[in-house]
N, C-alpha and C positions, 0 to 999 in steps of 0.2 A: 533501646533498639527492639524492633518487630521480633517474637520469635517466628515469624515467617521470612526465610529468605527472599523466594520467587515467588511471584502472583502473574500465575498467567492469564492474558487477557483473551477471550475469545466472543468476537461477536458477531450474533448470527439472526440471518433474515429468511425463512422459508427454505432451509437447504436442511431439512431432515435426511435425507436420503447420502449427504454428507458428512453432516455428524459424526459418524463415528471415526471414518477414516484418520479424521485428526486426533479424535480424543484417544483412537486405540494406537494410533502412534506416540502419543504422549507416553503411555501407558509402556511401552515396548523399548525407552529410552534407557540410554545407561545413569545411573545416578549418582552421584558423586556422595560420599561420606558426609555426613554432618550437615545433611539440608533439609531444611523445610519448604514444601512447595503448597500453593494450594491455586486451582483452576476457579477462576471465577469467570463464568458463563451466563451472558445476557440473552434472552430473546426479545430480538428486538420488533414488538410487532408482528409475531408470527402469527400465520393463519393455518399452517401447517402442523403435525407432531411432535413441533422440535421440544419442546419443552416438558414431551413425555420421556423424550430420546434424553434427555438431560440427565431427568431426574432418573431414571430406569441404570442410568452409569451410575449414577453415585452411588448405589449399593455394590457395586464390584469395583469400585476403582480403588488403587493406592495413595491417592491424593485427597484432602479435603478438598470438596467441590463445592460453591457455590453459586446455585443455580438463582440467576434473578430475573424479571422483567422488564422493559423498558417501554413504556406503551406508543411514546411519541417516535413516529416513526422517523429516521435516521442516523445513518450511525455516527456520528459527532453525538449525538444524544446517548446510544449506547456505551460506546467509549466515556464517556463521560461518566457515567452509572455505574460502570465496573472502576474507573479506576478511585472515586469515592467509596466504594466498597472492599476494595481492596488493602489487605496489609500488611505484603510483600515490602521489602525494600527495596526490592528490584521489582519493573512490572516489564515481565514479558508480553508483546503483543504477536498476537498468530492470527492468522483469517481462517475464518470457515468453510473454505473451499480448498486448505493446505495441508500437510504434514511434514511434521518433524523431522529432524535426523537421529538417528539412533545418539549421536555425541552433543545434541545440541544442550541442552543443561550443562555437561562439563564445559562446554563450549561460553556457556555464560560465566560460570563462575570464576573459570580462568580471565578473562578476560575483565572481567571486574578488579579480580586479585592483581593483575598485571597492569592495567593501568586505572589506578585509582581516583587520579585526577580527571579524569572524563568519564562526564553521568548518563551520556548517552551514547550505546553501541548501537548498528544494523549490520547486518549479512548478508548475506548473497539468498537471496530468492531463484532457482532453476524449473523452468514449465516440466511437469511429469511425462513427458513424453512416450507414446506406446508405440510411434512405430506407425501409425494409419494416419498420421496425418498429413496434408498435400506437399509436397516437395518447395513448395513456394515459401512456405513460413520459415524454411531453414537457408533462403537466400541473402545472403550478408553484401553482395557484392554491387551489384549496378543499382536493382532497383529495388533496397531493404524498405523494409513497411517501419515505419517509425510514425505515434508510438506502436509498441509491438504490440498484439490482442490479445496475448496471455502474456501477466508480468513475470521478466527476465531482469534483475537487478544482478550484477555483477561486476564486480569491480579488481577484478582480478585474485592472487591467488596469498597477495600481501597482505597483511595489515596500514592503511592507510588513515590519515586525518581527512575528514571528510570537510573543506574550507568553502565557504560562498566567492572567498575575494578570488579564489580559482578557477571559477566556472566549472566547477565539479556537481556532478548530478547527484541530485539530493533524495534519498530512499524514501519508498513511500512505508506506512504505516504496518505492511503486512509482516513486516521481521523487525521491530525494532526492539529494545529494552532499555529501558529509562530508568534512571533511580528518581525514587520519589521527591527527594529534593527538587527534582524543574519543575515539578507539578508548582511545587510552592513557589519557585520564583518569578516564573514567566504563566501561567493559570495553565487553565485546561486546551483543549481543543476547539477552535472557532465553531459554533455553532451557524455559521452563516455558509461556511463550507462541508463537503463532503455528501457522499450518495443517500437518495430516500429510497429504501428499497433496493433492488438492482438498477435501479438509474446510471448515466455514466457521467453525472458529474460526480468532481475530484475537488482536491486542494483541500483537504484539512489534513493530510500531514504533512504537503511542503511550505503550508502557511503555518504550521506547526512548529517542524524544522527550524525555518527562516527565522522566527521571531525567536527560539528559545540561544538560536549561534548566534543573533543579533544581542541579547542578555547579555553576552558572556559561556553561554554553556561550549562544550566541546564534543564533536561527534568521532565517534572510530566505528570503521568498518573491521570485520572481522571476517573473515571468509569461511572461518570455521563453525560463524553460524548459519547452519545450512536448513532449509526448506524448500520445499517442492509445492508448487501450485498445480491444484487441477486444471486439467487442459479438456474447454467445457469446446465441442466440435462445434454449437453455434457462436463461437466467437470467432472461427475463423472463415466469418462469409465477407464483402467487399460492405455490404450493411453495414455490420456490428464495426469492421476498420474505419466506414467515413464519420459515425458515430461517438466515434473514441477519440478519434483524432480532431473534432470539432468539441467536443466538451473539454476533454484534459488540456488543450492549446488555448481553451477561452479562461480557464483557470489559470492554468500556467501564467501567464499573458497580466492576468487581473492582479497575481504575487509578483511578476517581476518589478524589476527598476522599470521599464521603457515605458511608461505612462506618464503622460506628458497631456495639458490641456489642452485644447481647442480640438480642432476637427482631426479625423481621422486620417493618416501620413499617407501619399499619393501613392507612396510605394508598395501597399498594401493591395491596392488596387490593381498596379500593373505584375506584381506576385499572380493573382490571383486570375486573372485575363491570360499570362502565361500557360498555368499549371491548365486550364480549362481547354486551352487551346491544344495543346500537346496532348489532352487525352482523348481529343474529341479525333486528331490527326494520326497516331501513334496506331501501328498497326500488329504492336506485341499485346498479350495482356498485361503479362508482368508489369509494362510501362504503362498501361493503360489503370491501370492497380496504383499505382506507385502514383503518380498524378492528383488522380482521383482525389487522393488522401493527403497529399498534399495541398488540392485545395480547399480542403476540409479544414485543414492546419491552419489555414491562413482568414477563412471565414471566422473561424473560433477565436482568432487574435483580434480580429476586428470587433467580435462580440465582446472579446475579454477590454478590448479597451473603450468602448460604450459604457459597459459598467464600470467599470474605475475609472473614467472621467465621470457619472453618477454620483457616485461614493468619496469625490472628491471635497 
C-alpha cells in the first residue's frame, strides 16, 4: 500500500491570481491523525505566473507538493498527468478556481472508512457567493437558468447512491475522490472530451462517470464533502449562459442513451422554433433570459447528435 494516503489533484490553466485561494484553503484544513497527503499540481499550458505561484508554495507548505507541466493543452491531458504522477490511494480532485472546507480531508477519510465498497465519492460543490450578484441568478421559481453559470452540485443534506438506472445527475470533476483502483479498471479520462483552455466545452467527467458505473464501479455522494466555487462576474452575462448551455447540452446529448441514426428527430426542431418564438414575443426579461437559453440547449443537442451519429 501507498504510504501516501491522499493525492490531491489540482489543475490549472492561466488563473494565477487564483492560485492561492485554493492552496491556502488546503493549507487551513483540519487534519485528521495518521495521514499522508501530498498536492500534485499541473500547469497546464500556462502563459501566466502560475507556475512560479506553484513553486514559491512549496517552500511553506505542509504537504509534499508536486508541481508538474503539462504542455498539451487541455485538461483531460492535465488530469491525466497528475493522476500518472500521483501516489495517493485516494485521488482527491479540486479545480482551480475553488476552495476547500475546513472538514473536508476528515470528510474524505470518513467516508472512505464508512463505506469501503465504493471507490468513488463527490460532494456538494456551493458558488461563493458575496452578496453583489444580480438577483436573477438566485431565481428557482418560473424562469431558473439551467445549466447554471457557476457550478452548484448539490444533492441534498443525505448521504446518497448516485445510480444511472435513476436518472440521477451525475457530478462533474470539480469534487470528486476516486481510489486508484478505477483508474485501473475502467483507464483514464477521454481525451476526446473536456475544455482546452477556458473553452466551454465539457463531458470528460460525466463520460467518466458513466463508463466507470457502467464497469461495475459505485458512486456515493457525501455532503460533507464541501467546496465552494469562485463566482467569476463575467459568467453571469446572457453570453457566457447561451454559451454554456449550447456546449454542455451538445456534450451531454453526445454521452446520453438518446442517439439514435438517421436524421435529426423533428421534434427538435419544433423545441427550438418554440423556445425562439417566445423570446422573440415575451415582454419579461427573466423570460426572455430563460428562452434564450433554452434554445441554446436544444441547438447543442442537435450538435450533440450530429456528432454522435459521426462517431457512430
Amino acid at each position: 500500500m501507498s504510504s501516501i494516503d491522499i493525492s490531491v489533484i489540482i489543475c490549472t490553466h492561466n488563473r494565477a491570481f487564483l492560485l492561492p485561494e485554493v492552496l491556502n484553503s488546503l493549507e487551513k484544513t483540519e487534519m485528521p491523525e495518521n495521514i499522508e497527503i501530498e498536492l500534485v499540481i499541473v500547469d497546464n499550458a500556462c502563459s501566466d505566473n502560475s507556475f512560479q505561484v506553484i513553486t514559491e508554495h512549496v517552500k511553506k507548505s505542509k504537504f509534499k507538493i508536486h508541481p508538474l507541466k503539462e504542455p498539451k493543452q487541455g485538461k483531460t491531458f492535465a488530469l491525466n498527468t497528475a493522476i500518472n504522477n500521483a501516489a495517493g490511494d485516494l485521488l482527491a480532485f479540486v479545480d482551480d478556481d475553488h476552495i476547500v472546507s475546513p472538514g473536508y480531508f476528515k470528510a474524505i477519510r470518513s467516508a472512505a472508512a464508512n463505506y469501503p465498497d465504493c471507490n468513488i465519492f463527490c460532494g456538494r460543490i456551493t458558488p461563493n457567493w458575496d452578496g453583489t450578484e444580480p438577483p436573477w441568478i438566485h431565481d428557482d421559481t418560473r424562469y431558473p437558468i439551467r445549466p447554471f453559470p457557476i457550478p452548484n452540485f448539490n444533492m441534498g443534506d443525505s448521504v446518497l447512491e448516485v445510480q444511472l438506472d435513476k436518472g440521477m445527475f451525475i457530478p462533474g470533476a470539480g469534487n470528486l475522490v476516486i481510489k486508484r483502483s478505477v483508474f485501473k479498471n475502467v483507464g483514464l479520462f477521454s481525451e476526446e472530451f473536456g475544455p482546452k483552455g477556458h473553452n466551454l466545452q465539457g463531458g470528460e467527467d460525466l463520460e467518466f462517470i458513466r463508463r466507470a458505473l457502467k464497469h461495475g464501479e459505485r458512486l456515493m455522494y457525501i455532503p460533507e464533502i464541501l467546496q465552494y466555487h469562485h463566482v467569476d462576474k463575467n459568467k453571469l452575462t446572457l453570453n457566457y449562459l447561451i454559451k454554456k448551455a449550447y456546449y454542455r447540452s451538445m456534450a451531454a446529448y453526445q454521452l446520453s442513451d438518446k442517439i439514435s441514426s438517421g436524421a435529426i428527430p423533428r421534434y427538435f426542431y419544433r423545441m427550438a422554433a418554440a423556445h425562439l418564438l417566445k423570446s422573440i414575443f415575451c415582454l419579461q426579461q427573466s423570460a426572455r433570459r430563460y428562452y434564450l437559453v433554452k434554445l441554446a440547449s436544444v441547438m447543442g443537442e442537435i450538435q450533440g447528435h450530429k456528432k454522435g451519429h459521426r462517431n457512430e
